[in-house]
C-alpha atoms as one frame of an Amber mdcrd trajectory, in Angstrom:
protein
  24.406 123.639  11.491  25.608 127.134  12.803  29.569 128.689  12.300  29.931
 128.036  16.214  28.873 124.307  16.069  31.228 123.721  12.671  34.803 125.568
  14.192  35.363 123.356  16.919  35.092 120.483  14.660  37.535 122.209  12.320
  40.153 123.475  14.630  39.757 119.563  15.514  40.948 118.430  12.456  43.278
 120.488  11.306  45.163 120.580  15.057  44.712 116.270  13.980  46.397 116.502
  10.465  49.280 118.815  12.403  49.911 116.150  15.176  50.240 113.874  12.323
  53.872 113.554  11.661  54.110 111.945   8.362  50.910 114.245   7.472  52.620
 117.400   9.150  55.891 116.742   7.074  53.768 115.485   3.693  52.330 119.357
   3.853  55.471 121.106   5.069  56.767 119.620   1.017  53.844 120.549  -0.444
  54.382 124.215   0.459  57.858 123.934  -0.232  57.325 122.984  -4.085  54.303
 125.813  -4.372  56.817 128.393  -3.148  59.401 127.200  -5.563  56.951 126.864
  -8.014  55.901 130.366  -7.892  59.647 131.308  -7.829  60.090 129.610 -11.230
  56.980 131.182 -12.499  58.361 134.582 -11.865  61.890 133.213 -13.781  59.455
 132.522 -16.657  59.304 128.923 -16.395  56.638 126.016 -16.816  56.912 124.908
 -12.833  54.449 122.087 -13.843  57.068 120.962 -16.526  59.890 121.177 -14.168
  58.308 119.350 -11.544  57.548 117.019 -13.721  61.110 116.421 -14.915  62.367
 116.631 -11.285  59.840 113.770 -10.069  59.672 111.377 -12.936  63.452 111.366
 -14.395  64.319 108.831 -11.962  61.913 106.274 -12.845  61.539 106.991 -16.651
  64.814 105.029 -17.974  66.871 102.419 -16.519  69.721 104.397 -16.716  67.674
 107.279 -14.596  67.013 105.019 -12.217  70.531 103.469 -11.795  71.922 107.160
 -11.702  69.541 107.851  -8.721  70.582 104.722  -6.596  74.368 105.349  -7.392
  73.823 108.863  -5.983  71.507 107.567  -2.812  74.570 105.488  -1.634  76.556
 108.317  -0.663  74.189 110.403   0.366  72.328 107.996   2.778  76.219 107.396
   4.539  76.506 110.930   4.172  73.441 111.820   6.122  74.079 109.192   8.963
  77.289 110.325   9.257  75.521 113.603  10.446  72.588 111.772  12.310  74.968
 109.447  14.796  77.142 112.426  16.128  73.516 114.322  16.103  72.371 111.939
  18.865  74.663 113.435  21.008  73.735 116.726  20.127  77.144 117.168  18.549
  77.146 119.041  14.557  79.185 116.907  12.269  79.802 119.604   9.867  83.060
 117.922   7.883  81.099 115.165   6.436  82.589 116.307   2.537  86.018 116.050
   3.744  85.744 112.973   5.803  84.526 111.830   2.361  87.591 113.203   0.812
  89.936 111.261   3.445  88.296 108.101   2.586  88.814 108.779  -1.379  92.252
 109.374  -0.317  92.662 106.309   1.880  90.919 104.346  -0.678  93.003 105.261
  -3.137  96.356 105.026  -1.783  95.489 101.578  -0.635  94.272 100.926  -4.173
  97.885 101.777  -5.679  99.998 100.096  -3.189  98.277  96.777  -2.281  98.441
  96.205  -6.157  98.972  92.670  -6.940  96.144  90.967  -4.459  93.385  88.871
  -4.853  89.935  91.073  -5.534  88.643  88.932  -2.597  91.413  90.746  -0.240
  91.936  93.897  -2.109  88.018  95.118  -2.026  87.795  94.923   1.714  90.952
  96.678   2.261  90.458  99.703  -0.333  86.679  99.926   1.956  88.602  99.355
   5.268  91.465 102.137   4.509  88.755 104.700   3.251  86.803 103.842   6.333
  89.479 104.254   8.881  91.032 107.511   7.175  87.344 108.873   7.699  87.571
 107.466  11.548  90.870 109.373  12.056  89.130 112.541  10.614  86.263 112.487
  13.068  88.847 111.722  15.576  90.528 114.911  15.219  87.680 116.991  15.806
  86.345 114.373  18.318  89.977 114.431  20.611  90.442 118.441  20.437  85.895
 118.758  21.939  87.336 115.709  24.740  90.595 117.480  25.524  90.228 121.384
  25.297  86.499 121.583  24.645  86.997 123.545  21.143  83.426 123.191  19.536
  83.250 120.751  16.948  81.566 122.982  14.548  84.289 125.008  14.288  86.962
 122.015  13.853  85.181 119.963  11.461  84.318 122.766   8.676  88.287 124.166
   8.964  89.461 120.322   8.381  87.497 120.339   5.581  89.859 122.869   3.391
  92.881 121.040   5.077  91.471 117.744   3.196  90.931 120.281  -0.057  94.464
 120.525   0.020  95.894 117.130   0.564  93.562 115.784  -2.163  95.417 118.363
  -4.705  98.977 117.430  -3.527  98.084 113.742  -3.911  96.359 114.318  -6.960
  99.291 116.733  -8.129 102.696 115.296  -6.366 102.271 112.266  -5.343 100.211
 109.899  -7.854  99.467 112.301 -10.594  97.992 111.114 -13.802 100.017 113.514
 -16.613  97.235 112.196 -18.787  94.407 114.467 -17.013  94.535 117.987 -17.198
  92.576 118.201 -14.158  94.411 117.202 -10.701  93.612 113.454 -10.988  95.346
 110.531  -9.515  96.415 107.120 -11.256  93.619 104.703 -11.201  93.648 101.748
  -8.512  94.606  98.222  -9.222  91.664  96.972 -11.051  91.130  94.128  -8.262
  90.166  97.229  -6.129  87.379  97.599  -7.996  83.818  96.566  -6.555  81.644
  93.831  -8.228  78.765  95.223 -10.310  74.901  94.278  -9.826  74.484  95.253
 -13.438  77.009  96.036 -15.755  74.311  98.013 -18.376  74.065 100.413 -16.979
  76.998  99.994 -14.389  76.027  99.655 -11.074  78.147  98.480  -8.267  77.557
  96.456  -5.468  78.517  99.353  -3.331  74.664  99.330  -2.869  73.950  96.442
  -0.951  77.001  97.213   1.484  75.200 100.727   1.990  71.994  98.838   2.488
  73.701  96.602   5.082  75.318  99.667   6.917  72.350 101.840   7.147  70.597
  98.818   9.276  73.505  98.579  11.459  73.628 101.843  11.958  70.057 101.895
  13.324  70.385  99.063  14.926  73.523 100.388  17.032  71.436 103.476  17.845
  68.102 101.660  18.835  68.911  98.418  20.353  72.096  98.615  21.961  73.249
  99.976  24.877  76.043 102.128  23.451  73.846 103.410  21.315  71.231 104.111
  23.762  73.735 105.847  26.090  74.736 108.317  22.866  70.918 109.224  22.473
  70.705 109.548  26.120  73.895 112.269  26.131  72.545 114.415  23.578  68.729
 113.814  25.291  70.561 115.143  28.860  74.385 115.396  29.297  74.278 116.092
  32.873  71.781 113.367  33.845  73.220 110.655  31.662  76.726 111.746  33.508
  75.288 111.670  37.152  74.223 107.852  35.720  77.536 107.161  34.897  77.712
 107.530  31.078  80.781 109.192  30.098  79.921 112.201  28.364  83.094 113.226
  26.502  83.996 109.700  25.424  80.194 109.692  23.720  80.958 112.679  21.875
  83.752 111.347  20.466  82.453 108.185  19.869  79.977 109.846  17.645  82.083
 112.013  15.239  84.316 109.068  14.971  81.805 106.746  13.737  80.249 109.513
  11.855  83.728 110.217  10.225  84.078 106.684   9.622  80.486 106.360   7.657
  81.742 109.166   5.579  85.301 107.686   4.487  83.243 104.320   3.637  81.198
 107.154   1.090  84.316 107.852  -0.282  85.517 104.644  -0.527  82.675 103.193
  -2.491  83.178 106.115  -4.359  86.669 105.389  -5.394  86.018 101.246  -6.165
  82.819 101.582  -7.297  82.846 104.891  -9.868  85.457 107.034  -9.931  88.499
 104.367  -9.677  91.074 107.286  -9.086  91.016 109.943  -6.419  89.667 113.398
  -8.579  89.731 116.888  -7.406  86.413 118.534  -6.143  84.335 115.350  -6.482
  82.682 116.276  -3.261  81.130 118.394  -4.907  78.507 116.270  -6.656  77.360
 115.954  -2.688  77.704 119.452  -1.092  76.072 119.814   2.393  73.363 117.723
   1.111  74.276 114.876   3.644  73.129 117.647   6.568  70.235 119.325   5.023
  68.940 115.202   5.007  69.861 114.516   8.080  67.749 117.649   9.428  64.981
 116.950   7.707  64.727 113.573   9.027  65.160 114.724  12.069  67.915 113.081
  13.117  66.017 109.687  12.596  68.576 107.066  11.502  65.319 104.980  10.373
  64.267 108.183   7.774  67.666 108.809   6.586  67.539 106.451   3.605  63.965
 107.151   2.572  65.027 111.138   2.649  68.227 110.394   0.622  66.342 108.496
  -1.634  63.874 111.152  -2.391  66.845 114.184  -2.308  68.386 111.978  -4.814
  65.204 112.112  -7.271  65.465 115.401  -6.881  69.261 115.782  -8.167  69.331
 113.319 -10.573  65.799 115.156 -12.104  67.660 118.509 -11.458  70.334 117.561
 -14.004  67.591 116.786 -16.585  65.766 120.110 -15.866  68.662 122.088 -16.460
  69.270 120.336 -20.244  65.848 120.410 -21.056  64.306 123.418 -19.760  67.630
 125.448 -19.452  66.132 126.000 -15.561  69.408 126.552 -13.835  69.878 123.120
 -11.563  70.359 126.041  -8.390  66.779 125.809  -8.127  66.943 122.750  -6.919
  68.704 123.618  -4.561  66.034 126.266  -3.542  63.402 123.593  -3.342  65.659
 121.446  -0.592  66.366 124.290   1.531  62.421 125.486   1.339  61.551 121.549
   2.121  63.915 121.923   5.426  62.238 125.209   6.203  58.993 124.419   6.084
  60.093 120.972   7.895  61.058 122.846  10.642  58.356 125.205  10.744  55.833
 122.692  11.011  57.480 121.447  14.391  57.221 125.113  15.205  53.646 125.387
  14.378  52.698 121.734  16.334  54.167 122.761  19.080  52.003 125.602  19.386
């Protein structure tokens, strides 16, 4: 067979395996680890070996395994607390201190409803972090409504404001002298969530995640406030001249997407942490974002991308001890895996 009667059937299949999404997005990861893997080459590095320990940590031990799903829980609410006010086309960029609001709420509620049943006091430690989340999407949500200040903008600079009420709660209000590092007292010990396992510990903070994750997509795809939110961000003017109102959608987004943050830090607070800590957003960065692009905005992918980001930091914590790879390259990995995520959309397009 001749060159010309083999390239149509090539450009055939490769323009196939490109329309492919799953394929498309398999390849765009597969580039992303040989670029990092020739960046950790150059570091002088076994990328094979730290690959290896990135992948596999997870599923090696129990206790790797139970570390990964106690990090997926906040990081799947993180993400969808990006992906809802993403439907609207609206950039929830505050998740870590909506997080921080529901720690705070969480905690506080912890302290001073001490004394009831665990039946009571669990739901109300998740219901205050929740609703101190709500209020922080709120903010952002009232000031884009009212005066049209982009919610970019609003929800990173509430983010240091929550820096700085979790240090003078940590610090002034319920500090624990015991703690050299700004930490609060713990909660009432009915606050605490049940456990699925107590060796090694993992709370039932899991299932409730679980539980929200198929609301949440279930609000979005088979509902009709959820289809009007995907229909704003799809075309605000048209989905206005049908009589969907715009502004209240936008809000409605970063309020539930505050809200599915605070519950994060909530379950963080009565299911690990028990006390409100300075800088324990950290252990979650922008990560919440970076998985909510690469699923697209999909509030069906979210958990499956969370899952897999969360192999990837629980593995990057092993790397680091074992190899002495600094755990930043991790972080180089992610970014590359949302790069060449969005390049591939790039290249089907054309």
């Amino acid at each position: 067979m001749s060159k010309a009667n083999q390239t149509p059937e090539n450009k055939f299949s490769v323009r196939k395996l490109l329309s492919h999404p799953v394929m498309s997005y398999l390849l765009a990861i597969l580039a992303a680890f040989v670029a990092s893997g020739i960046f950790i080459a150059l570091m002088g590095y076994d990328p094979f070996k730290a690959f290896q320990t990135i992948l596999v940590t997870s599923f090696r031990t129990p206790n790797g395994f139970i570390q990964t799903l106690l990090k997926w829980v906040p990081l799947t609410l993180l993400a969808l607390a990006f992906t809802v006010p993403y439907a609207t086309m609206k950039f929830n960029i505050g998740g870590e201190g909506q997080l921080l609001m529901g720690a705070i709420g969480a905690t506080i509620a912890g302290i001073l409803l001490k004394g009831l049943p665990p039946i009571l006091m669990v739901p109300a430690v998740l219901l205050a972090g929740t609703l101190a989340g709500a209020i922080w999407g709120f903010i952002p949500g009232w000031l884009l409504y009212r005066y049209k200040i982009n919610e970019i903008l609003t929800t990173v600079l509430l983010n240091f404001v929550t820096f700085a009420l979790v240090n003078y709660i940590a610090t002034e209000v319920y500090p624990n002298p015991e703690v050299g590092h700004p930490t609060t007292i713990r909660i009432a010990t009915e606050g605490w969530l049940p456990m699925l396992v107590d060796n090694p510990p993992l709370h039932s903070g899991l299932i409730l995640m679980v539980m929200v994750a198929i609301g949440v997509y279930a609000f979005t795809n088979r509902s009709t406030r959820g289809y009007e939110l995907v229909a704003t961000g799809a075309n605000p003017r048209a989905a206005g001249v049908f009589g969907i109102n715009v502004p209240v959608m936008f809000m409605m987004g970063l309020v539930i997407g505050g809200a599915l943050a605070g519950l994060a830090g909530g379950i963080e607070v009565a299911g690990i942490q028990h006390h409100l800590i300075e800088g324990m957003h950290s252990n979650f960065k922008i990560l919440g974002i970076i998985i909510g692009l690469i699923a697209k905005g999909s509030s069906l992918a979210v958990p499956f991308v969370a899952f897999f980001i969360a192999v990837m930091e629980v593995g990057a914590s092993a790397m680091q001890r074992t190899l002495n790879i600094p755990i930043e390259m991790v972080y180089i990995v992610e970014a590359l895996i949302l790069l060449f995520v969005l390049l591939v959309d790039v290249v089907r397009r054309k």
